[in-house]
C-alpha positions, 0 to 999 in steps of 0.5 A, a space after each residue: 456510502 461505503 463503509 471506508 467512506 464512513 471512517 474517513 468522515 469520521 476521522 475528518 470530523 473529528 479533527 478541525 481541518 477543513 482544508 485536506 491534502 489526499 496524499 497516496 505514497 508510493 514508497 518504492 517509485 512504482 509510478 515513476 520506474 514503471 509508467 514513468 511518471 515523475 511525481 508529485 502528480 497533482 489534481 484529480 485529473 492527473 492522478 487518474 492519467 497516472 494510475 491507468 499508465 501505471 495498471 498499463 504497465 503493470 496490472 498486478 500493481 496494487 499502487 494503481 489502485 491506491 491511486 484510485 482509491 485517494 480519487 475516490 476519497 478526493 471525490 467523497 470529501 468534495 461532496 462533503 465541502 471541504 476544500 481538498 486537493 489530491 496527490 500521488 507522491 513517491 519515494 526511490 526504487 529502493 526505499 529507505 531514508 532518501 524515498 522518505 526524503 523525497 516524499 516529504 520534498 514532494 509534500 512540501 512543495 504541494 504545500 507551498 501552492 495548497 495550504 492544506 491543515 490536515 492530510 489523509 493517507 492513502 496507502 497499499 500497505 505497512 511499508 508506504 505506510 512508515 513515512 506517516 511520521 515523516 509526513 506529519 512533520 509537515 501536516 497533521 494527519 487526520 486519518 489513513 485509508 489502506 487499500 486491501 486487493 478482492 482476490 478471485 474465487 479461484 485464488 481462494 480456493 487454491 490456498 484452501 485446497 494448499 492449506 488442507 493439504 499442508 494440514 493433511 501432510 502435517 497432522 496425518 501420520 499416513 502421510 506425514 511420515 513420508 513428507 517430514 519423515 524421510 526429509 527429516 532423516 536426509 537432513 539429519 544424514 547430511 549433517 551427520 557427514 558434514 560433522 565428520 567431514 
């Protein structure tokens, strides 16, 4: 069992909700401008057909994976015995007020047909994050999973080698003299002759 698995557990059990909606938000429409797909996507089944329409589309999406995560999350709770239903909702390319609206339409309608009394959120990060409170105008949220990309070795170690060299231009006077020194006076020339301009 994985230690995400572990933490929704917990917070479920904490609660007293036994009848969970799996909500993965998609804030800026992802799903919808880049697969096509208008939401809410409702069910196991049709969260999977969108999520590999949407890696399809675009393999760098983390939305995607989001996607299969609330799945997975979906599948773990079934194991427990709780009644659940997952869904995709979201918003408007340009987020902002109308993407929380039509995110908290969307839940609403889920609602309508699966009487859920508590909600776990399912997010790629802070931005699709920031509708919680609008979602929990609605339904109780008993706890939120953010989903974090693994990143190639080879990704690593060229920020390493970027970071070590950031610090040698920074830190070595050998060095930092050409890299800050010489822009620095530029800099300084240009506003000088700006001044007197």
């Amino acid at each position: 069992m994985s230690q995400q698995s572990d933490k929704v557990e917990k917070d479920v059990n904490a609660s007293s909700a036994n009848r969970l909606l799996v909500i993965c938000i998609d804030r800026d429409n992802d799903v919808g401008e880049k697969a096509g797909i208008s939401t809410p996507v409702i069910g196991r089944d049709a969260c999977i057909e969108a999520a590999q329409r949407l890696a399809l589309e675009d393999p760098e999406d983390a939305d995607s994976n989001s996607i299969f995560a609330a799945i997975k999350t979906y599948e773990d709770l079934i194991s427990k015995g709780y009644q659940v239903e997952v869904i995709t909702v979201a918003g408007v390319k340009d987020r902002g007020v109308q993407a929380d609206e039509k995110i908290l339409s969307e839940t609403r309608k889920v609602l309508e047909n699966f009487a859920a009394n508590g909600a776990v959120i399912v997010s790629d990060g802070e931005d699709d994050e920031s509708v919680i409170p609008v979602i929990q105008n609605v339904l109780p949220v008993v706890s939120v999973q953010r989903v974090v990309m693994k990143v190639s070795r080879s990704v690593e170690y060229s920020y390493a080698v970027f970071g070590k060299y950031l610090k040698m231009i920074a830190y070595d006077s050998k060095y930092s003299k050409f890299f800050l020194g010489v822009p620095g006076i530029l800099l300084l020339i240009g506003g000088i002759a700006t001044v007197f301009d």
